[in-house]
Structures are given as structure tokens and as C-alpha cells.
Backbone as a ProteinNet text record, in pm:
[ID]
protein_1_A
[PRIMARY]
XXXXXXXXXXXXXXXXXXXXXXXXXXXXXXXXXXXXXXXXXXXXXXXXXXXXXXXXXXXXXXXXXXXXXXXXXXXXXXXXXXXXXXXXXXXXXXXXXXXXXXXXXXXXXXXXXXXXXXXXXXXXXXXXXXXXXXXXXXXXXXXXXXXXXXXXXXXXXXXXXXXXXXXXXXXXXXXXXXXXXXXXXXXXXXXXXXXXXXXXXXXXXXXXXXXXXXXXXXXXXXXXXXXXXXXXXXXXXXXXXXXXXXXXX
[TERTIARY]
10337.1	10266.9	10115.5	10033.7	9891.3	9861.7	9752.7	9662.1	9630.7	9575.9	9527.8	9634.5	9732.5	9886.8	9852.7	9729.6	9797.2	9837.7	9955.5	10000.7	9970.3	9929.6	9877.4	9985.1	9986.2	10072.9	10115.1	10239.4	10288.1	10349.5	10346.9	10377.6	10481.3	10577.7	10688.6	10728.5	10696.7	10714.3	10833.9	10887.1	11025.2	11009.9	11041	11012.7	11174.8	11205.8	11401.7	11428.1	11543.6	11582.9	11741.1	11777.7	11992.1	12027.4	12003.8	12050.7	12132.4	12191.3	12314.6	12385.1	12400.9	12539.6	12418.2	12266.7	12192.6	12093.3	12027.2	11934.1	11963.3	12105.5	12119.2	12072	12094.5	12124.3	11933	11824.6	11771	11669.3	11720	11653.2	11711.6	11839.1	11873.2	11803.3	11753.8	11662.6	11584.3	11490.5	11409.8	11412.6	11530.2	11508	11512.9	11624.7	11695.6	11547.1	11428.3	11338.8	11315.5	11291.9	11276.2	11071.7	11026.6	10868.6	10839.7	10796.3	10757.2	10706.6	10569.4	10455.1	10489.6	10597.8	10568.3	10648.1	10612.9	10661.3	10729.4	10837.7	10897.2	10844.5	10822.3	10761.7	10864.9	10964.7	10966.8	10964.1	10937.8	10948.8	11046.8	11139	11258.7	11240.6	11247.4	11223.2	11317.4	11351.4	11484.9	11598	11643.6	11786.5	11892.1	11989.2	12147.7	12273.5	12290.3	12369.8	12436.3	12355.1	12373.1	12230.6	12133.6	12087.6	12019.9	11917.1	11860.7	11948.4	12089.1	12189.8	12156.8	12192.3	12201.1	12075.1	11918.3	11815.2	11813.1	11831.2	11847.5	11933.3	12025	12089.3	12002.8	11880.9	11770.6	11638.1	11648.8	11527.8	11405.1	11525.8	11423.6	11368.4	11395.9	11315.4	11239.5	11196.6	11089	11014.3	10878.5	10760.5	10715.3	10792.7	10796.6	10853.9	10863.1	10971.4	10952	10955	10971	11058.5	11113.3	11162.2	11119.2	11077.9	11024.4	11016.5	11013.5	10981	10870.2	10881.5	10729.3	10718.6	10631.9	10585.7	10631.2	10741.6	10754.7	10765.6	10831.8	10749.1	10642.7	10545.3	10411.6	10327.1	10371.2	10311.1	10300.9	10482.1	10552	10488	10489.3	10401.8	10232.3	10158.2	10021.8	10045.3	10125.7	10144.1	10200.3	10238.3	10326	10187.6	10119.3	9996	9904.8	9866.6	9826.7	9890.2	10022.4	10114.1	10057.6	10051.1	10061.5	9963.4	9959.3	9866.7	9870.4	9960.1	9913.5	9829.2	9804.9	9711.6	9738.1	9840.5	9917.1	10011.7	10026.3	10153.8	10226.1	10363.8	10442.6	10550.5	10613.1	10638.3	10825.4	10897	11026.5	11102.3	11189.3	11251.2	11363.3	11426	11537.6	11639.8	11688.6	11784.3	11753.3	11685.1	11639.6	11623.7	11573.8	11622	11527.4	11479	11411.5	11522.5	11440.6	11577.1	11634.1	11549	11685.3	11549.4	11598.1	11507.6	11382.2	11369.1	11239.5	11124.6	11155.3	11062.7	10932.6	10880.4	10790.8	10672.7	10781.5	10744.9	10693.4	10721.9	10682.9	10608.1	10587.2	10441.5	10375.8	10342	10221.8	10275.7	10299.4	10311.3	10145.3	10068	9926.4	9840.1	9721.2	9638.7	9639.1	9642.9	9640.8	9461.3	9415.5	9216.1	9277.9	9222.4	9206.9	9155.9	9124.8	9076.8	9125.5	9206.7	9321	9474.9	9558.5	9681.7	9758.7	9887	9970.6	10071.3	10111.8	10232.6	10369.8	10494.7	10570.5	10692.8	10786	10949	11040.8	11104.9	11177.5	11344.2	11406.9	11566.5	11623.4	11648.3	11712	11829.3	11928.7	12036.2	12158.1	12121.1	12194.1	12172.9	12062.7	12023.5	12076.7	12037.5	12112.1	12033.2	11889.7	11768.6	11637.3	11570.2	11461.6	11344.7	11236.5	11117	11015.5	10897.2	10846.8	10751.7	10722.3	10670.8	10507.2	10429.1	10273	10222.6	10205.2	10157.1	9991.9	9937.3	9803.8	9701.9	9665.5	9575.8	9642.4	9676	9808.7	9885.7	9949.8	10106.3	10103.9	9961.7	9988.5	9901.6	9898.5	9884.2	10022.8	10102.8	10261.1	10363.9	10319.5	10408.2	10319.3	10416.9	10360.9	10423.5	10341.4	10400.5	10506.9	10606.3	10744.6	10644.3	10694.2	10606.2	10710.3	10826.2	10856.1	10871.9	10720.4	10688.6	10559.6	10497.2	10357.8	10328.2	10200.9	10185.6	10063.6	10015.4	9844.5	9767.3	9667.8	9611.2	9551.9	9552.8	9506.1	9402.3	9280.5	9201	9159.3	9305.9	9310.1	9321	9396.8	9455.8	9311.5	9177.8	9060.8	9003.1	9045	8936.4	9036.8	9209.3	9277	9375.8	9401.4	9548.5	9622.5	9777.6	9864	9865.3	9793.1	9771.7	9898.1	9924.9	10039.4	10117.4	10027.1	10061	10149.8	10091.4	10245.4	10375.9	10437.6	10584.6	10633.2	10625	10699.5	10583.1	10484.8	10392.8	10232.3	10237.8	10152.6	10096.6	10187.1	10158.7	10116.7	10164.4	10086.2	9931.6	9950.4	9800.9	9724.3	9780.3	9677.4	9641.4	9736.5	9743	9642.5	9664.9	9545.4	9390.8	9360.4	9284.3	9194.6	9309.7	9279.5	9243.9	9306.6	9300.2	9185	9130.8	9016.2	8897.7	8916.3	8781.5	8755.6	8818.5	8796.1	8761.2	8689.2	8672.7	8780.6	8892.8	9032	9047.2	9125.6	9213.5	9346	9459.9	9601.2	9623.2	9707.2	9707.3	9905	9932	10052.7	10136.1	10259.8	10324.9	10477.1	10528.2	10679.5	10781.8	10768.1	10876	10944.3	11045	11129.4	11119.7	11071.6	11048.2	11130.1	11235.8	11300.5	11429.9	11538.2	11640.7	11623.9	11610.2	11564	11662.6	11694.7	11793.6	11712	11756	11681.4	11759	11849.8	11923.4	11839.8	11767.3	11706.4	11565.8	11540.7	11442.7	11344.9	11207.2	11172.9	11213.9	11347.1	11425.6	11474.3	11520.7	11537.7	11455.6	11453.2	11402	11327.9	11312.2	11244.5	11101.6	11098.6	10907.4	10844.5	10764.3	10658.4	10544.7	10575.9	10500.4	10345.8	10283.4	10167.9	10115.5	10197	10099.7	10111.7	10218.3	10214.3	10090.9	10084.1	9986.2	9773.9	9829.4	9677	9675.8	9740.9	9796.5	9692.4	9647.4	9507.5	9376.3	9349.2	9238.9	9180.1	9357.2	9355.6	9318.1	9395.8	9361.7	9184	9138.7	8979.5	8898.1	8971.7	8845	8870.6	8951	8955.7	9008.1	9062.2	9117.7	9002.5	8935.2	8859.9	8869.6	8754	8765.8	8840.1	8870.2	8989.4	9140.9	9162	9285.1	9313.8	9196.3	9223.9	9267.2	9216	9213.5	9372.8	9380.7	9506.5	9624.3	9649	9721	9777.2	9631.1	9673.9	9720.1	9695.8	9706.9	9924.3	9896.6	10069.1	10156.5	10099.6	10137.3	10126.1	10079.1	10059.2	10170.9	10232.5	10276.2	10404.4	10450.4	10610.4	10593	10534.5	10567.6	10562.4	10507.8	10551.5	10693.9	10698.3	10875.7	10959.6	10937.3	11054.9	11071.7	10920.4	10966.2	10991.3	11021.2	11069.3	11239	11252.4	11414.1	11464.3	11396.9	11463.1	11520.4	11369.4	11409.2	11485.4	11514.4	11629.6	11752.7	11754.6	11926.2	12017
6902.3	6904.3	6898.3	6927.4	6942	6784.1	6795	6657.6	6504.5	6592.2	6557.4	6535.8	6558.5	6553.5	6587.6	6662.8	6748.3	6855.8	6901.7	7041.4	7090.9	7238.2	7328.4	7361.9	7411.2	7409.9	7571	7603.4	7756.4	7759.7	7908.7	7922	8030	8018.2	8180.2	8216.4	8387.5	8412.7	8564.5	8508	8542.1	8699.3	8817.7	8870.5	8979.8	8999.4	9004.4	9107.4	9131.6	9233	9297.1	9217.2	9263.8	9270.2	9108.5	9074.2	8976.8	8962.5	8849.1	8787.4	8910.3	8896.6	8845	8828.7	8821.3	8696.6	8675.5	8609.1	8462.6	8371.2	8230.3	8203.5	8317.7	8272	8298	8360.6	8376	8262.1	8159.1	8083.6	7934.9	7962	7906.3	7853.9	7964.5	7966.3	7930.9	7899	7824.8	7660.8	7669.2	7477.3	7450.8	7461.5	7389	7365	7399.6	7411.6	7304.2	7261.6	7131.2	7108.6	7193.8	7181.9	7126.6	7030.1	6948.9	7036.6	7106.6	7106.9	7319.2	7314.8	7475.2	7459.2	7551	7574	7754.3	7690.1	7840.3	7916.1	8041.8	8096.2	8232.9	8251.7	8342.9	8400.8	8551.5	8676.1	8762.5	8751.7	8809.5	8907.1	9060.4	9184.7	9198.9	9111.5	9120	9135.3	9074.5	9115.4	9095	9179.2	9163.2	9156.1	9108.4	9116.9	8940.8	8874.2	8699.2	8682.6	8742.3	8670.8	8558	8599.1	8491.2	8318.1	8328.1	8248.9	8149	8225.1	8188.6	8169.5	8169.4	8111.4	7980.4	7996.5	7876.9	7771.2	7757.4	7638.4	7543.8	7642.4	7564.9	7544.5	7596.1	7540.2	7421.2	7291.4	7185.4	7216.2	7315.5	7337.4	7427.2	7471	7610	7607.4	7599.6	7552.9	7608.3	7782.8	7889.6	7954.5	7990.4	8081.7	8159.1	8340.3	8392.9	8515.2	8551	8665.8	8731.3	8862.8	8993.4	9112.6	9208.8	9339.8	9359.7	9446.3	9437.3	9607.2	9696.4	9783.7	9810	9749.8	9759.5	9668.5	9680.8	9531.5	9468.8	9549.7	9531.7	9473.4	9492.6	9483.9	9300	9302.7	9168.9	9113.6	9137.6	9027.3	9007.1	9060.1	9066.1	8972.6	8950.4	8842.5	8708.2	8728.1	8596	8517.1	8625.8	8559.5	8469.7	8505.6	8377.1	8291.4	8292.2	8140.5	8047.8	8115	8036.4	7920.6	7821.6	7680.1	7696.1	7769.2	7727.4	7815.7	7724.8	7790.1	7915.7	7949.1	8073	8122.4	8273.4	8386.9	8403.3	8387.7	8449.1	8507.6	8654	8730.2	8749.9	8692.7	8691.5	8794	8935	8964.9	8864	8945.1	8882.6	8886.9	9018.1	8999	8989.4	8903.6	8878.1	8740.4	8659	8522.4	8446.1	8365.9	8326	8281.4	8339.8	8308.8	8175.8	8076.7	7963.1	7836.7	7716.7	7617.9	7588.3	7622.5	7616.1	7677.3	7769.9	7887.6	7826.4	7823.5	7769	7658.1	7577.6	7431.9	7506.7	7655.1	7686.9	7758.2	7796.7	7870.9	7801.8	7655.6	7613	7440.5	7479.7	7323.1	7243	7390.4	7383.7	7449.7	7373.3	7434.5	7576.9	7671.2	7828.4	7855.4	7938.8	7979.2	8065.7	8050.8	8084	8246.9	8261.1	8405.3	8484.9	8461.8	8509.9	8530.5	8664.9	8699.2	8705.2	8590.3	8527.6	8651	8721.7	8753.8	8700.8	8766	8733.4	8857.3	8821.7	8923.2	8896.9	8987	8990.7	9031.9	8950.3	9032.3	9109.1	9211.5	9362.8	9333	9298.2	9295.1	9425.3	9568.6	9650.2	9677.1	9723.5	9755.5	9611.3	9524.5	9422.9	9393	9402.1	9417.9	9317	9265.5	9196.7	9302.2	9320	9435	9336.9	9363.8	9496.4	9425.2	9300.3	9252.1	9231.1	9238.5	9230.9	9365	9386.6	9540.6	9528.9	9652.4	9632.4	9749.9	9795	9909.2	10059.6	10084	10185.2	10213.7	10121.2	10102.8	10108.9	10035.2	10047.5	10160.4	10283.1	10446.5	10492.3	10401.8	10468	10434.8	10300.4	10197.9	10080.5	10038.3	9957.2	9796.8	9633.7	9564.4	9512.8	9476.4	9377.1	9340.1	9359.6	9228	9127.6	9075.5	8961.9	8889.7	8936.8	8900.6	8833.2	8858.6	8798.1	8699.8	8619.2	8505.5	8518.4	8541.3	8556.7	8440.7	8377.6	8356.6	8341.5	8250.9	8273.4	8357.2	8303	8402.6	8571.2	8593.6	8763.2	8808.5	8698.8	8801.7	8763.1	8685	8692.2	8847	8863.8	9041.6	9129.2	9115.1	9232.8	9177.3	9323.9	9325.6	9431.9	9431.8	9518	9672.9	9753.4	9909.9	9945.9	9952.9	9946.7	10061.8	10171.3	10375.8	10366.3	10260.6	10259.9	10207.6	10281.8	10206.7	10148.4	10202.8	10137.4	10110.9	10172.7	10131.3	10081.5	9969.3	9941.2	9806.7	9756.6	9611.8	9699.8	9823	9892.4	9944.8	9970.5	9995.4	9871.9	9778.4	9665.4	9614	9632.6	9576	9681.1	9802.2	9893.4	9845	9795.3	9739.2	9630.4	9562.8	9413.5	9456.6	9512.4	9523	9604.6	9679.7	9807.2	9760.8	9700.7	9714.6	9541.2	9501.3	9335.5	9232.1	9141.7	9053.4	8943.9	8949.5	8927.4	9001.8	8855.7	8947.4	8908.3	8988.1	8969.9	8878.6	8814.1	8674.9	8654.4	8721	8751.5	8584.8	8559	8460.5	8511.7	8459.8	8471.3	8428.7	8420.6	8350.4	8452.6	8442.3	8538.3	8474.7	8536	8470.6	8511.3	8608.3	8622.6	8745.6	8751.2	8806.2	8908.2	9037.4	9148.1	9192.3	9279.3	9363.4	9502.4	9560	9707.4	9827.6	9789.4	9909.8	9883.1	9802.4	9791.3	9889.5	9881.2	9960.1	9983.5	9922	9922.1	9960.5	9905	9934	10065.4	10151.9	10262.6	10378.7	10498.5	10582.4	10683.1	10584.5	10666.9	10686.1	10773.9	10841.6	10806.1	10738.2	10710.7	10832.6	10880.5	10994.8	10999.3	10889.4	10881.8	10838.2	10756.8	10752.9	10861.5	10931.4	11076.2	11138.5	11142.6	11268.2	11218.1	11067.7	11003.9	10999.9	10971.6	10969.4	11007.5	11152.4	11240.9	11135.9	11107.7	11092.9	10883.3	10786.6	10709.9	10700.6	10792.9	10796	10839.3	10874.4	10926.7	10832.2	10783.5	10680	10579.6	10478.8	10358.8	10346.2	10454.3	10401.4	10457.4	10375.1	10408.5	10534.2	10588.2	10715.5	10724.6	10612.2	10618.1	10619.9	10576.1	10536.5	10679.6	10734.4	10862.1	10948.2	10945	11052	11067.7	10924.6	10861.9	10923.4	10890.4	10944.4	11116	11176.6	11302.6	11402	11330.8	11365	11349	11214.8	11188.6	11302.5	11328.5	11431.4	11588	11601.3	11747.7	11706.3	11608.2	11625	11608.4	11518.8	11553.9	11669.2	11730.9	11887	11951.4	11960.4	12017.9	12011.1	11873.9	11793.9	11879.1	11860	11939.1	12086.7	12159.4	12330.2	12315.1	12274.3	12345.3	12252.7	12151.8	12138.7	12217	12314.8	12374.5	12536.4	12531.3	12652.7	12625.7	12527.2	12465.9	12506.6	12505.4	12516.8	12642.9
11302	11174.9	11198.1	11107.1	11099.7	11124.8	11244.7	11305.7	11165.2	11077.3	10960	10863.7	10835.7	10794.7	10647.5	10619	10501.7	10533.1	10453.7	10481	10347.3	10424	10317.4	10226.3	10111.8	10011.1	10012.6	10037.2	10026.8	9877.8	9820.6	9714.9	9757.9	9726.8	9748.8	9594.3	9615.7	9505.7	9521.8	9441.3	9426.4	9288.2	9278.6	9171.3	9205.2	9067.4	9080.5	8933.2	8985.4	8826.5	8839	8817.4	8855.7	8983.1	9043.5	9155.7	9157.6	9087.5	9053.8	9187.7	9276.6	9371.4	9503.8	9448.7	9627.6	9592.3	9451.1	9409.2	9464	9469.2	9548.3	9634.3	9706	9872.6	9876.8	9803.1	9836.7	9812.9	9710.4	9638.3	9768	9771.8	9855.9	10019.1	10007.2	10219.1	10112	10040.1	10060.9	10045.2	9966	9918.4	10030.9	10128.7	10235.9	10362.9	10377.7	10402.6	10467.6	10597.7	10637.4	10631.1	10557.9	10517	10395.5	10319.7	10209.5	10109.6	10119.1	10044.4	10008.7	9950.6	9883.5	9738.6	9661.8	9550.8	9544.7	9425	9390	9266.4	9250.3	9142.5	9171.3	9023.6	8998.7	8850.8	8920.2	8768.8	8779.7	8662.8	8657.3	8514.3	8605.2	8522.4	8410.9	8303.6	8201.9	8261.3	8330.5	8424.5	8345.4	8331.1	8247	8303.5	8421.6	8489.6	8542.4	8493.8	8518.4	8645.1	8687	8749	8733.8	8532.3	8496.9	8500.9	8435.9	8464.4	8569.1	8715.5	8801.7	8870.1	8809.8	8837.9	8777.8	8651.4	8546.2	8631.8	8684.9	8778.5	8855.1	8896.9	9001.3	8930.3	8804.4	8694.1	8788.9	8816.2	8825.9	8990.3	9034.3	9150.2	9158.9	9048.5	9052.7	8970.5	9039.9	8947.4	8803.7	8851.9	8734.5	8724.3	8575.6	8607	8429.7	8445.7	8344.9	8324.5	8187.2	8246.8	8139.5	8147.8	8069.9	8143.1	8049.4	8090.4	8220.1	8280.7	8359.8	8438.9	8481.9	8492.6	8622.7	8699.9	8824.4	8896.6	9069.5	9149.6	9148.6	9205.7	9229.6	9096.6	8990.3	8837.7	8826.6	8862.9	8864	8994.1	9111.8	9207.2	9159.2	9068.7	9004	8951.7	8841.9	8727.2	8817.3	8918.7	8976.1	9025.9	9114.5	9204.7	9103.1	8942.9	8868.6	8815.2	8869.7	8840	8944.6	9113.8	9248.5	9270.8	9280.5	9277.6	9467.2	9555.5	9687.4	9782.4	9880.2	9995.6	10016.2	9986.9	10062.9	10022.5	10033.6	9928.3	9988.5	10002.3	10058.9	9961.9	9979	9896.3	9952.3	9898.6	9914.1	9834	9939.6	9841.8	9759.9	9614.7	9597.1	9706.5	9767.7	9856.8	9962.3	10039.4	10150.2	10149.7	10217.5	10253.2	10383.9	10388.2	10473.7	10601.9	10718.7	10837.5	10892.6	10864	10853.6	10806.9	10866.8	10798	10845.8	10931.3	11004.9	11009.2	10906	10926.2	10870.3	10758.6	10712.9	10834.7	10870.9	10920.8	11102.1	11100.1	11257.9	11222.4	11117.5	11079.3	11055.2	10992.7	10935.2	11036.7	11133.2	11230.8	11248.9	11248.3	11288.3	11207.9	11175.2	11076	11039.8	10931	10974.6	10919.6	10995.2	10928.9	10833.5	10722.8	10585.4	10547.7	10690.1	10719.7	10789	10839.8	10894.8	10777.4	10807.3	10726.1	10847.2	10800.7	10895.6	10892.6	11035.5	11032.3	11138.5	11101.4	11234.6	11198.8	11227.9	11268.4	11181.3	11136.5	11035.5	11113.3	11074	11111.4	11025.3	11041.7	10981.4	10992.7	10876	10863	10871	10860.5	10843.1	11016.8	11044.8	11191.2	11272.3	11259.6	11307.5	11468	11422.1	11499.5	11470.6	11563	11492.7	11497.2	11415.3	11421.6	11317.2	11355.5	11403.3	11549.6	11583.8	11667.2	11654.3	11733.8	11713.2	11726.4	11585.6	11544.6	11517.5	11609.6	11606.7	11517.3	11515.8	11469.6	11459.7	11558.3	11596.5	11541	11536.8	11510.5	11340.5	11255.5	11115.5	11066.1	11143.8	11122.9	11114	11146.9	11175.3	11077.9	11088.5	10949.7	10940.4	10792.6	10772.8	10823.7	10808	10794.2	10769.3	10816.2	10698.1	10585.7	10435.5	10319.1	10380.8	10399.7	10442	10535.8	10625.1	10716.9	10709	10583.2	10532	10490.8	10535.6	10474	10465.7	10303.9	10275.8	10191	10286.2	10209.2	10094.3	9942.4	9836	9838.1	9935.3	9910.4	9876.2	9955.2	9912	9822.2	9714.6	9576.8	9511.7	9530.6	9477	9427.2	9519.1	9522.1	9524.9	9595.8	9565.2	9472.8	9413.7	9376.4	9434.3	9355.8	9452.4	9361.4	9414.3	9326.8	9243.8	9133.7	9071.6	9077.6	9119.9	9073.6	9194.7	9323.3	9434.4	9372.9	9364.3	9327.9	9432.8	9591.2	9693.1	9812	9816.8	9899.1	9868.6	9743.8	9744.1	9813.5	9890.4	9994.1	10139	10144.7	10280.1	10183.4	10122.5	10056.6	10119.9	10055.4	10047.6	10197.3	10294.6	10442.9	10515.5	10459.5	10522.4	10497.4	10370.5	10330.4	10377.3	10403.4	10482.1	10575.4	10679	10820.6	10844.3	10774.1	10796.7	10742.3	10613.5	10539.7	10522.9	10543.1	10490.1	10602.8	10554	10663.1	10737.8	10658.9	10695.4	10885.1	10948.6	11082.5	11043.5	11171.3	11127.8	11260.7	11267.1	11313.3	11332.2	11445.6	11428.5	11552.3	11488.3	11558.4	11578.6	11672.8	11717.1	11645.3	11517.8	11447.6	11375.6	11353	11265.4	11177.1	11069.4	10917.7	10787.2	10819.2	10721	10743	10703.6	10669.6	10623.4	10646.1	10548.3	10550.2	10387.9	10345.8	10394.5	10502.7	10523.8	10448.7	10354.2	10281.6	10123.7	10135.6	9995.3	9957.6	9846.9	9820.5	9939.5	9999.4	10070.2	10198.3	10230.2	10356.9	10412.6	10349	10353.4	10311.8	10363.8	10382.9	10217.1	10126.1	9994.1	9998.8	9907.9	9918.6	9813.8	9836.4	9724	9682.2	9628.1	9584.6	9560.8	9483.1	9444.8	9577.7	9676.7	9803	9906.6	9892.4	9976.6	9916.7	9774.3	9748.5	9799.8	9812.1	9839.2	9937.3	10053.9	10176.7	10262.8	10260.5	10344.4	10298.4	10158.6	10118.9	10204.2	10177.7	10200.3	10377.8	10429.1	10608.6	10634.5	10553.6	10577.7	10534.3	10439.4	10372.1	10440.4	10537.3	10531.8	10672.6	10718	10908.8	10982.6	11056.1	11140.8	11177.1	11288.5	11341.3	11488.6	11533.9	11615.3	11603.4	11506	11466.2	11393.3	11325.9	11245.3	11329.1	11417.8	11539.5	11603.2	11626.3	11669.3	11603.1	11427.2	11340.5	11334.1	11336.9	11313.2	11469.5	11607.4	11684.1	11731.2	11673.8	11668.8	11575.4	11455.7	11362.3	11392.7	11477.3	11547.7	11640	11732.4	11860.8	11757.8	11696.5	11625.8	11548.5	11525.6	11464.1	11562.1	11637.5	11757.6	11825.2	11872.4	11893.7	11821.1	11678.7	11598.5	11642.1	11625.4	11672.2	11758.8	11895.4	12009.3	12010.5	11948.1	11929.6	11859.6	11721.4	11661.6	11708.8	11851.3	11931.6	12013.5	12076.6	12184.1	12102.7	12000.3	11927	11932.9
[MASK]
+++++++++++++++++++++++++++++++++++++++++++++++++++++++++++++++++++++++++++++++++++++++++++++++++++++++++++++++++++++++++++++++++++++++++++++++++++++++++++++++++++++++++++++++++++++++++++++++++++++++++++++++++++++++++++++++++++++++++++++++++++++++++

């Protein structure tokens, strides 16, 4: 635990919408938490299926909790971030789950700088794999972050929010952001921090359209001129890869 024995206060925020059969277990990894000082916050998109129900059971353990309409994920993690009273965001899917009790308490054993965005490893439940490891400059021209691998600082949602026109990639928006233009570093640790459903939205292979079509404009404006270089040089060599397998056939 921290020298000084306050521990910084985590906020997990939980945002859900007809997950009946996954929402426990997810609410679940966190109580069981052998770390004191976090709170639960969730936003539940009108769900009709019993999930609200089955939030309502843990009422007295969640600091918040609403349910309404809302414009999307990303809309719903905006509205959650001015519920959060702690040091720090961490963004839980519904069907995903923090990887066992420790997690928290091995991330924040030791002071974290406030300027720094905590990451670590996520276990892929379908792949049945841990990823993505200590991803540097490179690697997020290629992909993006786990979000449930993140642990941000309050300070970030000061100045950002999560671009809403992304339906599925607006937390890589924002990580490009951080990492390129902000005085933020990424600050990566060995912990597996969470259970990911990789067949879920995020997890699998869908296209976010509004960031395909920004995609060119976002790589020019904001990744360095190495990394740019980097990007489009990888994108010439798999189109390449592909034509000469398709002439191999």
C-alpha cells in the first residue's frame, strides 16, 4: 500500500444496456476487491431485459446509478465521468470483469503520477490469450489500447471528452490524443487487469465508419512524422502481402 496510507480513490464506471445474463459477474469483480477506496458508477441505456433489476440488488454498493436513454456508449461514459468523485477512471465493460481480486490493489500498491495513464493486460476470453503487453508508439499506429486495460487519471476528462460521431473508436481517438499531443505519458504495468469479452462489440472485427472516413486526416494531424511514416509504410507492405498471395493461388 501507499507509504502515506492514503489510497487514491478509483471510480469504475460501469455503462450497460441488455446485459442481464453478464452485468453480475461484472459488478461482482469489483466488490470482491481486496482494495478499500473505489466507488461504482453506473449508466444503464433503458435496458428491458432485467438488467436494471439485477443492478438494483447492489443499489447499496454503487455510488450511482441511472437509467435513460443515451446517444450511444461513448455519450453514456461522458455523462458517467461527471458522476466520478475519484482520482482515477476506470472504464469496465458490462461483460467483462476485472481479473480477480487483486487487481486494483497491484495497480495502485504504490503511489501512481497523476500524469501518467496507467496501463496493463487484459485476458481475452474467446482467444483464450493475454494481449496486448507494453505497447509503444508503433504498435498504437496499428491498434489500439484494451479500454479495459485503462486507468486515467481525473485529470484527463478536464480537457477531453470521448468524440461521440465514434460509435466504436472513440477511446482510440482519445488515446491517440493523449499519447501524441498531450502532456500525459503511458505508464504501462504487468498486471492483467481484466477479463475481456473479445466477441463483444469492441472485440470483434466491426468498422466504425466515421473513423475510417477521418482516419487519413486523424494520422496527419496528430502521429508524429515517424510513426506516420511508420504507418503508411506497413500499409503498402500488407497490400503488397495480399497481391502476391493472391498471385500464389
Amino acid at each position: 500500500m501507499p507509504l502515506n496510507n492514503k489510497l487514491p480513490k478509483v471510480s469504475i464506471v460501469i455503462v450497460v444496456r441488455n446485459a442481464a445474463d453478464k452485468i453480475e459477474q461484472a459488478i461482482k469483480s469489483v466488490l470482491v476487491q481486496d482494495y478499500s477506496n473505489f466507488e461504482i458508477i453506473i449508466l444503464d441505456g433503458a435496458s428491458t431485459d432485467g438488467t436494471i433489476e439485477i443492478i438494483q440488488k447492489y443499489r447499496a454498493d454503487i455510488a450511482f446509478f441511472s437509467t435513460e436513454k443515451d446517444n450511444g456508449i461513448y455519450d453514456a461514459m461522458n455523462k458517467a465521468i461527471d458522476k466520478c468523485s475519484g482520482d482515477w477512471i476506470y472504464f469496465l465493460g458490462a461483460d467483462d470483469e476485472l481479473y480477480d481480486p487483486g487487481v486494483l490493489s497491484a495497480i495502485f500498491k504504490e503511489q501512481q503520477n497523476k500524469e501518467e495513464v496507467i496501463f496493463g493486460n487484459a485476458y481475452y476470453l474467446n482467444r483464450k490469450t493475454i494481449r496486448f503487453g507494453n505497447m509503444g508508439r508503433y504498435s498504437l499506429s496499428k491498434h489500439n489500447f484494451n479500454h479495459q486495460t485503462i486507468f486515467y487519471p481525473l485529470s484527463v476528462f478536464k480537457k477531453y471528452r470521448y468524440e461521440t460521431k465514434y460509435r466504436i473508436w472513440a477511446d482510440y481517438f482519445l488515446n491517440i490524443q493523449l499519447y501524441f499531443k498531450s502532456s500525459y505519458t503511458f505508464k504501462y504495468l504487468n498486471v492483467i487487469v481484466s477479463r475481456f469479452n473479445d466477441m463483444g462489440t469492441s472485440g470483434i472485427h466491426t468498422i466504425d465508419l466515421a473513423f475510417e472516413e477521418d482516419r487519413a486526416k486523424i494520422i496527419e494531424e496528430i502521429f508524429p512524422w515517424d510513426v506516420y511514416i511508420f504507418f503508411h509504410l506497413r500499409k503498402a507492405f500488407l497490400w503488397l502481402q495480399k497481391l502476391f498471395r493472391k498471385k500464389s493461388k
